[in-house]
N, C-alpha and C positions, 0 to 999 in steps of 0.2 A: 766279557774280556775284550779291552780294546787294545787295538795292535799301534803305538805311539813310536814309533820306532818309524825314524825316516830314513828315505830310500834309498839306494847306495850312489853312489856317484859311480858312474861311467866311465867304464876306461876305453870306450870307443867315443867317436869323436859324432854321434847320433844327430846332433843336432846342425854341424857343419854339411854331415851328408845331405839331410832334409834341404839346405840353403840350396848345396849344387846342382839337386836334381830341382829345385824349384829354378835356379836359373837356366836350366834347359828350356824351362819351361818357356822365359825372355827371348831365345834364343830360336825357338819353333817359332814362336809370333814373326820374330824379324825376317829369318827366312822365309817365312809363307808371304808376309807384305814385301821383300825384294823380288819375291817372285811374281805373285799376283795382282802386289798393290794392298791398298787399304782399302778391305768393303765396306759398303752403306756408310755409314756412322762414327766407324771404329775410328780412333785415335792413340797415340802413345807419349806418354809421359816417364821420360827416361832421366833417372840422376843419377850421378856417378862422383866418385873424388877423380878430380882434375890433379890432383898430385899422385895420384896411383900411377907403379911405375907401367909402361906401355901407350899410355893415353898421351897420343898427336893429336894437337891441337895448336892453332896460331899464339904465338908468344900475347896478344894484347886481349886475347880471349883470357889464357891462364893467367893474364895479369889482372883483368877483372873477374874473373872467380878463380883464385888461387886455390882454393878449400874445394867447394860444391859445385857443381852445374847441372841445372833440368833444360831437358830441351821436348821439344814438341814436334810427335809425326806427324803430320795431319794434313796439309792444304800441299804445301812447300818444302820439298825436299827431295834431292836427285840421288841416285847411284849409291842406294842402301844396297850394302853386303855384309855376308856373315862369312867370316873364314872359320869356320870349325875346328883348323888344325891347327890355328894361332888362339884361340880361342876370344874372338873381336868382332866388331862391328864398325863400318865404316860409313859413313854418311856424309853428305853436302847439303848444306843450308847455308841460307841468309841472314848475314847480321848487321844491319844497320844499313840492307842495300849491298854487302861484303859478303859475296859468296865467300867460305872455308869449308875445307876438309877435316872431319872429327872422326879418330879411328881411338874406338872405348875396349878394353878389354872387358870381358862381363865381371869379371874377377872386382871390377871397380864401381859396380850397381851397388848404389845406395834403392834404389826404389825404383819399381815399375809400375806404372797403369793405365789401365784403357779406361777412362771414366764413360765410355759411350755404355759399357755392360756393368761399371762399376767393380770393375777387379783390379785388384793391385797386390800389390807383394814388395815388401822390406824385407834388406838383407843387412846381417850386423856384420858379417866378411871377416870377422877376427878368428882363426880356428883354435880349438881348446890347445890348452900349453901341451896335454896328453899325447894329441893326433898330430902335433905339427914334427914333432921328433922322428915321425914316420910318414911323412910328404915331404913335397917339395915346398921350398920360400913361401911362406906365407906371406901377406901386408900385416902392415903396422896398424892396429888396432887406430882409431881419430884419438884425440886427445879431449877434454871438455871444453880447453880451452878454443879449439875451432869452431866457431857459430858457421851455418849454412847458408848459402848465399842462394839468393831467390834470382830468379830471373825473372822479369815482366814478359807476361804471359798475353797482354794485351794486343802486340803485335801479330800475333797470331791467331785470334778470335775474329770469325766472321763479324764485323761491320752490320748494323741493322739498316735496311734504303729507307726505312721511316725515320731517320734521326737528321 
């Protein structure tokens, strides 16, 4: 006897939980590196929608990536914070030589990782039509028609002295 009969749809919202608690998970890293630094090796790769509501950032920044932005922990980077009770992260970097201030709600992580240990984590941030009747504002799901906007990553890669 085989049982062909598929499985019920959820009326909890199972899968948006699993995203939030994995982005605590974002969120211990940055506060342990605000606090200690980045040991040995480790690095972070952070994207996020630059349109998600709460994300400061300098107007010519959101104007070249209007959609997406990755940015890179690693060498160069001052006055990383976590407010827990905003639920955000705050950092200063260099662009183009142009210190700026970037304050990301986690809310707005498209993707995390430390390629030094090979971990990372994608987040889809649209919550079931089910669970959002019973939270607060959710975001707007992307559209297909938004493509992702890469940043060059090359600025920020150690230099070899043999070249």
């Amino acid at each position: 006897m085989s049982n062909n009969t598929a499985p019920a749809e959820s009326l909890l919202p199972y899968s948006y939980w699993t995203e939030e608690a994995l982005r605590q998970v974002v969120q211990d890293a940055l506060s342990h590196a605000a606090e200690h630094g980045l040991p040995g090796d480790h690095h972070f790769y952070l994207t996020f929608r630059t349109s998600h509501p709460g994300v400061v950032m300098p107007g010519h920044l959101r104007a070249r990536y209007p959609q997406e932005m990755t940015i890179v922990l690693q060498h160069k980077f001052w006055d990383l914070a976590v407010d827990k009770q905003a639920g955000t992260f705050s950092v200063r970097l260099s662009f183009g030589g142009v210190a700026a201030l970037l304050t990301v709600p986690f809310a707005a992580l498209v993707a995390f990782a430390d390629p030094h240990v090979r971990f990372g984590l994608r987040f889809e941030s649209a919550m079931p039509a089910a669970a959002a009747a019973s939270q607060p504002a959710s975001e707007p799901a992307p559209t297909e028609a938004e493509a992702p906007q890469v940043v060059s990553l090359d600025a920020f890669r150690r230099r070899s002295t043999r070249d």
